[in-house]
C-alpha positions in Angstrom: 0.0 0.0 0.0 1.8 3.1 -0.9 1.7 6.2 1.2 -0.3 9.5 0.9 1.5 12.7 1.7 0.4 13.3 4.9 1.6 9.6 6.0 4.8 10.3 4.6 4.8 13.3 6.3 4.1 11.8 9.6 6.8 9.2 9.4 9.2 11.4 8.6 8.3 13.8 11.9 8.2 11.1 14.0 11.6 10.2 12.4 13.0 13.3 13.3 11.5 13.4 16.5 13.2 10.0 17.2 16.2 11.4 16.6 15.9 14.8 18.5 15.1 12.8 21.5 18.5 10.6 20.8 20.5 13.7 20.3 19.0 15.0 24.0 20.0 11.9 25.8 23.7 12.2 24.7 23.7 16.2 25.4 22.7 15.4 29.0 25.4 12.8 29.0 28.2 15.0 27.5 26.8 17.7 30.2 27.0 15.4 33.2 30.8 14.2 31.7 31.8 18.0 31.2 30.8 18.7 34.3 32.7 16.0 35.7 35.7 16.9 34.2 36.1 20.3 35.4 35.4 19.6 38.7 37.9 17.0 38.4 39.9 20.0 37.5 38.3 22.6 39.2 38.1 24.9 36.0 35.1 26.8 35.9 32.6 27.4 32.6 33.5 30.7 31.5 30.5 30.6 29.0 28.1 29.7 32.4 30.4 32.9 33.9 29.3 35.2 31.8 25.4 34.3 30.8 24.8 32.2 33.4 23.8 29.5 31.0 26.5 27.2 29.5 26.2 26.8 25.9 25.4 22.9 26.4 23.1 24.1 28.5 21.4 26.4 25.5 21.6 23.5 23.2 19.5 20.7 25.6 17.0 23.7 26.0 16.6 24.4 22.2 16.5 20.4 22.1 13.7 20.2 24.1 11.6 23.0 22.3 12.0 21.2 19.0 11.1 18.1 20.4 7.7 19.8 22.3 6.8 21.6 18.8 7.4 18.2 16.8 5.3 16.2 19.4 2.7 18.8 18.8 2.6 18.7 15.2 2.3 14.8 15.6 -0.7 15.3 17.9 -1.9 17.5 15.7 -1.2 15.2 12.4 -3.0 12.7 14.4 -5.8 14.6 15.3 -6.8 15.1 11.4 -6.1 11.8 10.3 -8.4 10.4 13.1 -10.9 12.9 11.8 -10.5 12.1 8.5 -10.8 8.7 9.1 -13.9 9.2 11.1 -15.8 11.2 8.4 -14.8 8.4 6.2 -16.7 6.2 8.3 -20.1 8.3 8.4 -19.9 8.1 4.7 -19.4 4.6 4.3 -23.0 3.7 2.7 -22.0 5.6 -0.5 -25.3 7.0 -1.0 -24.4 9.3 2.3 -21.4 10.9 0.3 -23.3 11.8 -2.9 -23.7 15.4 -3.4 -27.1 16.7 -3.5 -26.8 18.8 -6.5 -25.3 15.9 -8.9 -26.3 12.8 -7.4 -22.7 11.4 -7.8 
């Protein structure tokens, strides 16, 4: 059965989202190692010392945005297909999907 569009579409954001959520879980392991090592050393972040956020810290926050607006736009995906797919199902005797005006 080949795709339509919007199932493509899907698979491909859940895809992505897949691998968002991969790319978190090793930024919050590089984060706990980095932090480990300059304790270790006792080196401060100089990035952290100046904006108060470190910049691994910037990239797990965008991380997580991306992955909340993709898990939105897969709810929302889901949403219309299940509507779809419901209006599909009112119409199944085919005389309920005719139109009036040209009895087709």
């Amino acid at each position: 059965m080949a795709l339509n569009e919007k199932q493509r579409v899907l698979l491909e954001t859940n895809a992505a989202r897949d691998r968002a959520e991969a790319l978190l879980r090793g930024l919050l392991d590089a984060k706990a190692e980095s932090e480990k090592q300059m304790a270790t050393f006792k080196r401060p972040d100089a990035y952290k010392a100046v904006t108060g956020k470190s910049s691994i810290d910037n990239a797990i926050a965008s991380t997580r945005r991306l992955i909340e607006t993709l898990n939105r736009e897969l709810d929302r995906a889901q949403r219309e297909i299940q509507q779809n797919n419901n209006r599909l199902a009112e119409c199944a005797p085919l005389s309920a999907c005719r139109s009036p005006s040209t009895g087709a």
